[in-house]
C-alpha positions as CSV (number, residue, x, y, z in Angstrom):
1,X,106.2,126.9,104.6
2,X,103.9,127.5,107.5
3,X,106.3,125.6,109.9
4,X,109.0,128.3,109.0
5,X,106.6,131.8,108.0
6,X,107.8,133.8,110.9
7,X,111.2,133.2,109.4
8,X,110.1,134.3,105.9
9,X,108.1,137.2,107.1
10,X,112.1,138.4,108.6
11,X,114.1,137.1,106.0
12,X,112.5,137.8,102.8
13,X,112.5,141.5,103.0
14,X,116.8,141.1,103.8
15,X,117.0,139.2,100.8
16,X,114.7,141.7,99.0
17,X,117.2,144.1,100.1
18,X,120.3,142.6,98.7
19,X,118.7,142.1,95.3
20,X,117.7,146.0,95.3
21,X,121.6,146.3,96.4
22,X,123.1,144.2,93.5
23,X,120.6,144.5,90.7
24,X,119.3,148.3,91.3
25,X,122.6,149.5,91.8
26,X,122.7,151.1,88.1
27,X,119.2,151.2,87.7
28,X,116.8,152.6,89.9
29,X,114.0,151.9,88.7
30,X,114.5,148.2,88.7
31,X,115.8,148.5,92.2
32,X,112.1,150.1,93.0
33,X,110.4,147.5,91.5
34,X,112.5,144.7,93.0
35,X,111.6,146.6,96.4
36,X,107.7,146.9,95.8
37,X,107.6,143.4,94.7
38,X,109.1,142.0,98.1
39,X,107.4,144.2,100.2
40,X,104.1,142.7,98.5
41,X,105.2,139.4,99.0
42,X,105.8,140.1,102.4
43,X,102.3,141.5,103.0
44,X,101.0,138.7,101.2
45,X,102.6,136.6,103.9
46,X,101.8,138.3,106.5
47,X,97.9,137.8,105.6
48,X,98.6,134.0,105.2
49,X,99.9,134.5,108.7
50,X,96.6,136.7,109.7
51,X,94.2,133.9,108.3
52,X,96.3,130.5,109.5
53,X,96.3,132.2,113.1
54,X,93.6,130.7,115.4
55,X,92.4,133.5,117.4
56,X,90.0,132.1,119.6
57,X,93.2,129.9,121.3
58,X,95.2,133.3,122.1
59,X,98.2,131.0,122.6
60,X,101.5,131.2,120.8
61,X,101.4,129.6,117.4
62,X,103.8,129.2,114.4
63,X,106.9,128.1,117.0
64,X,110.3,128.3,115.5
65,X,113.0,127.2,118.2
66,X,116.5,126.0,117.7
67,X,119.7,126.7,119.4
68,X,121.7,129.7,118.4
69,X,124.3,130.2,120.9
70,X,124.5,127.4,123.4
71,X,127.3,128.9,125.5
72,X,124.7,131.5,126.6
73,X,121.6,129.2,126.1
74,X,120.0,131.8,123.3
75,X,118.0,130.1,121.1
76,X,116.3,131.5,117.6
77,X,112.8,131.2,119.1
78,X,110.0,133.0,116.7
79,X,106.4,132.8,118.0
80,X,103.7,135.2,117.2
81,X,100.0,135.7,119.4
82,X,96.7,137.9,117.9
83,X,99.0,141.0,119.4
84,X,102.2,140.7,117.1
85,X,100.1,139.2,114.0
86,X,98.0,142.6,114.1
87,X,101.5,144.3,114.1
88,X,103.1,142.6,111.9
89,X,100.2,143.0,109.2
90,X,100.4,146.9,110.0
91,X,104.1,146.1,109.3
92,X,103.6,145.0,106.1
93,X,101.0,146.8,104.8
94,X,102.8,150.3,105.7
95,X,106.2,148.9,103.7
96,X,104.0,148.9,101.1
97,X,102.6,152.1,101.1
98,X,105.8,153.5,101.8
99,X,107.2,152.3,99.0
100,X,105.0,153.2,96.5
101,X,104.5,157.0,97.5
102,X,108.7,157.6,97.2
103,X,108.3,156.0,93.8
104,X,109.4,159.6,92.3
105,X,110.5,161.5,95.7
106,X,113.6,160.0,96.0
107,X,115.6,160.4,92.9
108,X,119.5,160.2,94.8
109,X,121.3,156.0,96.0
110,X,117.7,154.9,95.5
111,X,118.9,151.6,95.8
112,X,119.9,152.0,98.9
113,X,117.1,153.8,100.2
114,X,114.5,151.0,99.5
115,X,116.9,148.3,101.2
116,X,116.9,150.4,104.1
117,X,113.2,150.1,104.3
118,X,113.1,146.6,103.8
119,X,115.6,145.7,106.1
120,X,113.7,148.0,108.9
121,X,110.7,145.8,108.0
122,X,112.3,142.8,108.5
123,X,114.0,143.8,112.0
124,X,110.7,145.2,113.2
125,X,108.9,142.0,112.2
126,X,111.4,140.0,114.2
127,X,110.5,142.8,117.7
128,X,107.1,141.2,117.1
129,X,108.0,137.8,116.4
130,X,111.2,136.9,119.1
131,X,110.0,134.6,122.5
132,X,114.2,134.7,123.4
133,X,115.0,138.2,125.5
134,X,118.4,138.2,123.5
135,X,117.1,138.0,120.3
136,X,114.6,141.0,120.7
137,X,117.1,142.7,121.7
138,X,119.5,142.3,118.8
139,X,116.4,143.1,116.3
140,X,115.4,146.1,118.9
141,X,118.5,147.8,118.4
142,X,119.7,146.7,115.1
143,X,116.4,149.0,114.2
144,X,118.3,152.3,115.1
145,X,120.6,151.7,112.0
146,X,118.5,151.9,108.6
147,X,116.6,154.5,110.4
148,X,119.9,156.3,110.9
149,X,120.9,155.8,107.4
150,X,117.3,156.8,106.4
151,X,117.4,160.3,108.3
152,X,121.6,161.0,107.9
153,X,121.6,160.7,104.3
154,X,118.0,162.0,103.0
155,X,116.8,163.8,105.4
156,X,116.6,167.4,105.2
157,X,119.1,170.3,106.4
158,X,119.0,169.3,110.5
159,X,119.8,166.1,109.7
160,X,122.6,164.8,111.2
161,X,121.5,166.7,114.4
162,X,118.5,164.5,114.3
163,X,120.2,161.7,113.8
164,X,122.9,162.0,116.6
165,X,119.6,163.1,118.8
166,X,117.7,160.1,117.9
167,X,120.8,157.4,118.2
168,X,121.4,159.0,121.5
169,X,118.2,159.1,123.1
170,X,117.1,155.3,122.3
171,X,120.4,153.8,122.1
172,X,120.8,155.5,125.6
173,X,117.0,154.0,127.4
174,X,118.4,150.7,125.6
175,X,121.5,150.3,127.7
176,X,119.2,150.4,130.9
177,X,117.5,147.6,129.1
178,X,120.7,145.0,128.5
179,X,121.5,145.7,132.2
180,X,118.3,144.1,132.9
181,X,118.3,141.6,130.8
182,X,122.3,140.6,131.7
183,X,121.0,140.3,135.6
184,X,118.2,138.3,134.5
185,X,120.2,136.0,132.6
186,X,122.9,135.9,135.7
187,X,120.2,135.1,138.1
188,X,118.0,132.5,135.5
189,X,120.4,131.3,133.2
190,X,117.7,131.7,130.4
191,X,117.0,134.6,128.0
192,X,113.4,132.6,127.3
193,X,110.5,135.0,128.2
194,X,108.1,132.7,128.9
195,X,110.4,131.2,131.5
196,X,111.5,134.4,132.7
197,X,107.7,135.5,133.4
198,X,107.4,132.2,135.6
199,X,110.9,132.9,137.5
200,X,109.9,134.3,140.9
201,X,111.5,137.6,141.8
202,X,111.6,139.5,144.6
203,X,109.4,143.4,145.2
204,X,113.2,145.0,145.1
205,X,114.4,143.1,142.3
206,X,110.9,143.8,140.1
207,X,111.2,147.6,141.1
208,X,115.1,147.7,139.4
209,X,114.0,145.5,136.7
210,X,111.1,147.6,135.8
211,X,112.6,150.9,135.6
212,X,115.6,149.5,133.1
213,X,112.6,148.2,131.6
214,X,110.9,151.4,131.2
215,X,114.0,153.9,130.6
216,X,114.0,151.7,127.5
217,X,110.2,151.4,126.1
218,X,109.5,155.1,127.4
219,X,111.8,156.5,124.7
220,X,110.6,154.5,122.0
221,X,107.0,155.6,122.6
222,X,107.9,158.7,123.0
223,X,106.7,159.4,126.9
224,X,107.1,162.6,128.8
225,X,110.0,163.9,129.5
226,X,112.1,161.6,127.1
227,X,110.0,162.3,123.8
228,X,112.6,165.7,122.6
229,X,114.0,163.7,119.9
230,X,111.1,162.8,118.1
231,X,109.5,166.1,116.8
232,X,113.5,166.5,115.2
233,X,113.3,163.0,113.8
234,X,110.4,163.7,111.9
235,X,110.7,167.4,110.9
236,X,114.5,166.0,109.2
237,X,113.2,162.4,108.2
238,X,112.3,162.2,104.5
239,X,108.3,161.6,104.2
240,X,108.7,157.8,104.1
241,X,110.9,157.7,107.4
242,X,108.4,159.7,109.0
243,X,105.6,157.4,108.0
244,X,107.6,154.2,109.6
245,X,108.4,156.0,112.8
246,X,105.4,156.7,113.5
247,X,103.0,154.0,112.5
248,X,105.4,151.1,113.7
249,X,108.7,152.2,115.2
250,X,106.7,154.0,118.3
251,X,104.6,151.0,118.6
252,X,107.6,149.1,119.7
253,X,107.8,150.9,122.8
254,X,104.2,150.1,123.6
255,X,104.5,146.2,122.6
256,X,107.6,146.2,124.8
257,X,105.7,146.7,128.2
258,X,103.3,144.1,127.3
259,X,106.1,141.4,126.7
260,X,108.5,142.8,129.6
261,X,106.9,144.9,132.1
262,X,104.2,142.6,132.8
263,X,105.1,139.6,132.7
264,X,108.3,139.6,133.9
265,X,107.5,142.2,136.7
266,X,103.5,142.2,137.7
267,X,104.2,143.4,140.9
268,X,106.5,146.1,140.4
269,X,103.8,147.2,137.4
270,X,101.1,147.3,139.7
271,X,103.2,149.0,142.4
272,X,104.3,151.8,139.8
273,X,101.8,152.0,137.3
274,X,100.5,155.5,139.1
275,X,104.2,156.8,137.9
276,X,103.2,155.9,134.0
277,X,99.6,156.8,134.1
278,X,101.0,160.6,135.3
279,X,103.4,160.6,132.5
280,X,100.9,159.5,130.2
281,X,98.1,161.6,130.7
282,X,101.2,164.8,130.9
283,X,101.7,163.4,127.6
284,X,98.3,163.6,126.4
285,X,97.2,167.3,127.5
286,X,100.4,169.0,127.7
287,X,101.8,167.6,124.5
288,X,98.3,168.7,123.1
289,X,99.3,172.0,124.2
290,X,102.4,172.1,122.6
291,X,101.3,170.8,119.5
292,X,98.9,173.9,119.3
293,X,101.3,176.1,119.1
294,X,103.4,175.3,115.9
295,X,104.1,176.5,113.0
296,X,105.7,173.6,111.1
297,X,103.0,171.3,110.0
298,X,105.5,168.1,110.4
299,X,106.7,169.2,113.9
300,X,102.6,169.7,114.7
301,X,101.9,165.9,113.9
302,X,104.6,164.7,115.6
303,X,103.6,166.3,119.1
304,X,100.3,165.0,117.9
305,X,101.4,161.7,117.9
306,X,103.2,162.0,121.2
307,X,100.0,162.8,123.0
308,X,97.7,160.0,121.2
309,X,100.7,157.9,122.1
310,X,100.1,158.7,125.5
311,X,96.5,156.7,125.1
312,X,98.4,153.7,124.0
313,X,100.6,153.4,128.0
314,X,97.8,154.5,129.6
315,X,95.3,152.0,128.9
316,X,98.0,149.8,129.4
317,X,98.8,150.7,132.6
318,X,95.4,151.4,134.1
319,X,94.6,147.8,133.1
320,X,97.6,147.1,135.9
321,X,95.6,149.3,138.2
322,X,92.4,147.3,137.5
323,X,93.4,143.9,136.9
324,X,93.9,142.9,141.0
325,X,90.7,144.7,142.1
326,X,87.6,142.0,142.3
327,X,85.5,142.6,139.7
328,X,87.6,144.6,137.6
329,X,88.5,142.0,135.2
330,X,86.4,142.9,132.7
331,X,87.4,146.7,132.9
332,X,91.1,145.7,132.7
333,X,90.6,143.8,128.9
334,X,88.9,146.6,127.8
335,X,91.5,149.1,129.1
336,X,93.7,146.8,127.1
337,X,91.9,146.0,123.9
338,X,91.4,150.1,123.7
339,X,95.4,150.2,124.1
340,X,96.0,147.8,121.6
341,X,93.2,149.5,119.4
342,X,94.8,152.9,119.5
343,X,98.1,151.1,118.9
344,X,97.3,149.9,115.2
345,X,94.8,153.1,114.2
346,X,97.4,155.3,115.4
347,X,99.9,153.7,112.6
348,X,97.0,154.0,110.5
349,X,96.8,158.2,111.2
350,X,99.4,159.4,111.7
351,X,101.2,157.9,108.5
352,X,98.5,159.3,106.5
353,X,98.7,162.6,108.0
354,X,102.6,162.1,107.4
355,X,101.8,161.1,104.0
356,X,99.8,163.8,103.7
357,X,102.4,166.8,104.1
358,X,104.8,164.8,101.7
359,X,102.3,165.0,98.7
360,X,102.1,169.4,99.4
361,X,105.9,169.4,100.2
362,X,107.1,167.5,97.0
363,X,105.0,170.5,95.2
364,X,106.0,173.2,97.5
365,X,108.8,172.4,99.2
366,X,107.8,173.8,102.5
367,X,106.1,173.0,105.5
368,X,105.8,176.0,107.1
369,X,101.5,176.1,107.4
370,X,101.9,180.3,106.8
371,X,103.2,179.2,102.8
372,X,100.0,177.7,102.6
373,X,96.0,178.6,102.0
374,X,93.4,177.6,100.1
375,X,94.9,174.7,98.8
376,X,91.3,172.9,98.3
377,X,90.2,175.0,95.4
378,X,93.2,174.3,93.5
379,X,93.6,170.2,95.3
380,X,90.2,169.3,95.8
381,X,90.7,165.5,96.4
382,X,93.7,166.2,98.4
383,X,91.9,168.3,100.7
384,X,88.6,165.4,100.7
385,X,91.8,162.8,102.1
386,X,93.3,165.4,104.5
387,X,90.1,166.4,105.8
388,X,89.0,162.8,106.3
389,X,92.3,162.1,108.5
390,X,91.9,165.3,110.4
391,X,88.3,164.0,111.8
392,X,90.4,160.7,112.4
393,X,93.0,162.8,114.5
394,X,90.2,164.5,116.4
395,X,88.9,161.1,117.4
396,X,85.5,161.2,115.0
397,X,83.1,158.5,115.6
398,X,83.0,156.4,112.5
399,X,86.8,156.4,112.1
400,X,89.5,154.1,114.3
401,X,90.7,157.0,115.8
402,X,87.3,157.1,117.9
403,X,87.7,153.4,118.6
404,X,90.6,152.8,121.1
405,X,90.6,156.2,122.9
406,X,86.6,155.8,123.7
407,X,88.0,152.6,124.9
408,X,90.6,153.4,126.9
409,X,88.8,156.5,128.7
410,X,85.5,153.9,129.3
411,X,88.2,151.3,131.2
412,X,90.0,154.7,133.0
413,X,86.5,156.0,134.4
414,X,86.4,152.5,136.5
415,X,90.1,153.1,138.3
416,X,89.5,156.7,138.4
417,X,86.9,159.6,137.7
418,X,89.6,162.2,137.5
419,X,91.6,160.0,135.4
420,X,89.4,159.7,132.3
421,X,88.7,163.0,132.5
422,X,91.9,164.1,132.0
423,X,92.2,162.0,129.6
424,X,89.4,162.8,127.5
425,X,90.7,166.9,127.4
426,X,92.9,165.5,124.7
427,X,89.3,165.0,122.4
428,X,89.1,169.1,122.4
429,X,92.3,170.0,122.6
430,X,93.1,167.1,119.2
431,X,90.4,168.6,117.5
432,X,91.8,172.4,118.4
433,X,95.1,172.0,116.8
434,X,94.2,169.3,113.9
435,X,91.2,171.7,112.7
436,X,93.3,174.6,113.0
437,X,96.0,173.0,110.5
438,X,93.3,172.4,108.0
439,X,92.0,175.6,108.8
440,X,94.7,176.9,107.6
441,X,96.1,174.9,104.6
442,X,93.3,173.8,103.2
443,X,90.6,176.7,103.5
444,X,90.4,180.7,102.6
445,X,91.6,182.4,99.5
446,X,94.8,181.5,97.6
447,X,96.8,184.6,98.0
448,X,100.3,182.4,97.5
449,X,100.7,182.1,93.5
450,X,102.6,178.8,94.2
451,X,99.5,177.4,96.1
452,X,97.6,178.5,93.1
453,X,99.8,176.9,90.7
454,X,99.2,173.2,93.1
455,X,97.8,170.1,90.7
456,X,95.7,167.2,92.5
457,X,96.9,164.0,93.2
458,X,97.9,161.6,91.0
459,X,97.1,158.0,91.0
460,X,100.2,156.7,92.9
461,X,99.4,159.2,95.8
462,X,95.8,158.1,95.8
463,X,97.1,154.7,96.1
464,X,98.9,155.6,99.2
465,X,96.2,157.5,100.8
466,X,93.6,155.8,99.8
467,X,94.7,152.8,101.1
468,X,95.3,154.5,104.4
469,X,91.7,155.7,104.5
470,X,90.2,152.2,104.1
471,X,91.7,150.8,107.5
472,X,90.7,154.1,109.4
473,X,87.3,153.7,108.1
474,X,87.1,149.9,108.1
475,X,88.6,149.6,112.3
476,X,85.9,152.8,112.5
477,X,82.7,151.1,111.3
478,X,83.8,147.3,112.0
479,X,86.6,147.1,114.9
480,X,85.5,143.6,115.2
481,X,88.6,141.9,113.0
482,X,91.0,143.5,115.1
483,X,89.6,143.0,118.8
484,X,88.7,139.9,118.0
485,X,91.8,138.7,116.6
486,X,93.5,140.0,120.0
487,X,90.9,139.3,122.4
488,X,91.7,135.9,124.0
489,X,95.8,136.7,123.9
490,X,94.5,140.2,125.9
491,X,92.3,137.6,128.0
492,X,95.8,136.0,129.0
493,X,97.1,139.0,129.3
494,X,94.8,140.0,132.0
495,X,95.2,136.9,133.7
496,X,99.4,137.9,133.9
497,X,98.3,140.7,135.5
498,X,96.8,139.2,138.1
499,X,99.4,136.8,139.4
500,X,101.6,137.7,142.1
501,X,104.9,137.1,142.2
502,X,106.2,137.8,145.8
């Protein structure tokens, strides 16, 4: 099996999602089990995966190539490096989660619902996985359907105006992206990345390519100015879609520089990465900002995750900044490794903050934060979770929320002073609106009878957030599995940075 794992890691949840289809159909509760058992065999996998991958060689292992379309030259080419095997664990592990916490939520086509999960797991294990442009592609966009379904049909009242708002904005950046790709292909004759990153291209042509490029990825994040649809997205999605959007579906926009932007354009990265580092750091202070101010507690974790988002492109692209100074090398992985970092304990938080307002909104049905108060002395494990998260949000040492910003504003001090302080606003301003949400909710007197009437979580629920709380502590207290599992791919990483093309 491990010559062809990358292809069961894709095409086990589909088939999962068939037999949810056609045995679940008249019973939903066998169509949930069915479901939860895939999704554990998938994260089972992906673990196999995790511990048959050679981190200290950073290179591309577990190579599937064959010919697909050989009028085009595509080819099915899977490879995965310590970068998409930490995502695709995250992947997995989420699915699961997921799964388990809409055991009783979704009551309506739950057949349907769960085989829209597992076919979004197996299209965002193939982002990670595909080496052939095409093929990314067709997994990058085919992503925007069950997520569609997911929000159109059980989302909440909006819903159809998030949808249409969500379809539009990414299936809009994408366009800019098969432009590229089609010019590439025109001028190469090869959708293969690794051969595109070795093509030669001229300043002008790296400049064009890398603005489709980011039009596309910038969406997905969100960035600043494109990142309107997302607050919508997850105020309509049902709790599980917001939990996926957030912990995987944004990271796709982040993973997306790493395997376009940079190697394919180095130079026009390096010419333009001042351009991304002042959307990111708008992202991360104003977005702060913004997120002070609301009053929905969904909406105030979105913008939330907007502005630690913003961590994940600038490290990123101050590592462009730093990779061709002398000296700087070292600066450059870090500014990377905190990217990367903030990449997978963002999923982490954020879908347990997510998960979080589904446990008091399947009781209350609300999320307006004024409904709420006192809700520890009548949920006082609840609150022990949500509190633990909170200090996550705000970056508390100890928890992986710390890890990659510390790491990222450490590398940012090197290319600029003014840079990592601007950057590090985001600790106050994050601990400002997160403590104020808890503030509210959690603390003060119960004056609502409903809050009063609240019961604690059950076991499935501490399932979900327990788990979540284990990797935010464990990437808190002992980052080592996860840098060190990425370390020598960043290494090469670095070293793309600091080729020159023209």
């Amino acid at each position: 099996m491990s010559h062809h794992l990358l292809s069961w890691l894709i095409w086990l949840p589909v088939l999962g999602a068939v037999a949810a289809v056609v045995l679940g159909h008249s019973n939903a509760q066998r169509a949930r089990w069915i479901a939860l058992a895939t999704a554990i065999a998938t994260f089972v996998l992906s673990i196999g995966l995790y511990c048959g991958y050679s981190a200290e060689a950073g290179s591309l292992q577990f190579v599937e190539k064959y010919l697909w379309l050989g009028v085009l030259n595509v080819h099915y080419h899977l490879a995965v490096d310590g970068i998409s095997v930490a995502l695709i664990v995250l992947t997995s592990f989420t699915t699961v989660l997921v799964l388990i916490g809409a055991w009783s939520a979704i009551e309506e086509k739950v057949h349907q619902y769960v085989a829209c999960f597992l076919l979004l797991e197996a299209l965002m294990i193939g982002v990670f996985c595909a080496r052939d442009a095409l093929l990314f592609y067709m997994f990058f966009e085919a992503m925007l359907i069950p997520m569609f379904i997911i929000i159109g049909i059980w989302g909440g009242p909006r819903r159809v105006y998030a949808t249409i708002k969500f379809f539009l904005y990414t299936f809009f950046g994408s366009i800019f992206m098969l432009i590229g790709l089609i010019y590439l292909y025109l001028k190469t004759g090869s959708f293969d990345l690794d051969y595109l990153a070795r093509y030669p291209l001229s300043l002008t042509e790296q400049i064009w390519l890398f603005l489709s490029f980011l039009l596309a990825f910038s969406v997905k994040v969100p960035m600043f100015p494109v990142h309107t649809w997302l607050p919508d997205a997850h105020v309509e999605a049902p709790t599980g879609g917001s939990v996926i959007l957030a912990a995987i579906m944004l990271k796709i926009g982040g993973y997306g520089f790493l395997r376009f932007s940079l190697p394919i354009t180095p130079d026009a990265s390096h010419e333009l990465a001042w351009l991304v580092i002042a959307m990111s750091l708008i992202a991360v202070v104003y977005i702060g900002f913004v997120a002070l101010v609301q009053e929905d507690m969904k909406k105030l974790i979105a913008y939330s995750s907007i502005s630690h988002m913003g961590f994940v492109t600038l490290g990123a692209f101050v590592a462009f900044e730093l990779a061709r100074e002398v000296g700087a090398g070292d600066a450059a992985r870090l500014a990377l490794q905190g990217s990367m970092v903030q990449m997978i304990s963002h999923g982490f938080i954020s879908a347990a903050m997510f998960s979080c307002v589904g446990v008091v909104y399947d009781r209350m049905h609300s999320r307006m934060i004024k409904d709420y108060g006192g809700v520890a002395n009548t949920m006082p494990w609840f609150a022990a979770f949500m509190v633990f998260f909170a200090m996550a949000n705000s970056g508390l040492p100890g928890t992986s929320g710390f890890v990659g910003e510390f790491m990222v504003i450490v590398a940012s001090f090197q290319a600029s002073p003014l840079i990592a302080a601007t950057a590090a606003i985001t600790l106050v301003v994050g601990a400002a609106y997160t403590l104020w949400l808890v503030k509210r909710v959690l603390f003060g007197e119960v004056a609502n009878p409903q809050v009063a009437a609240l019961t604690d979580i059950n076991a499935r629920e501490a399932i979900v957030l327990g788990g979540f709380a284990a990797a935010t502590l464990l990437f808190g207290v002992w980052p080592a599995p996860l840098t060190e599992l990425m370390d020598a791919s960043l290494q090469q990483v670095v070293q793309q940075l600091m080729h020159v093309k023209v």
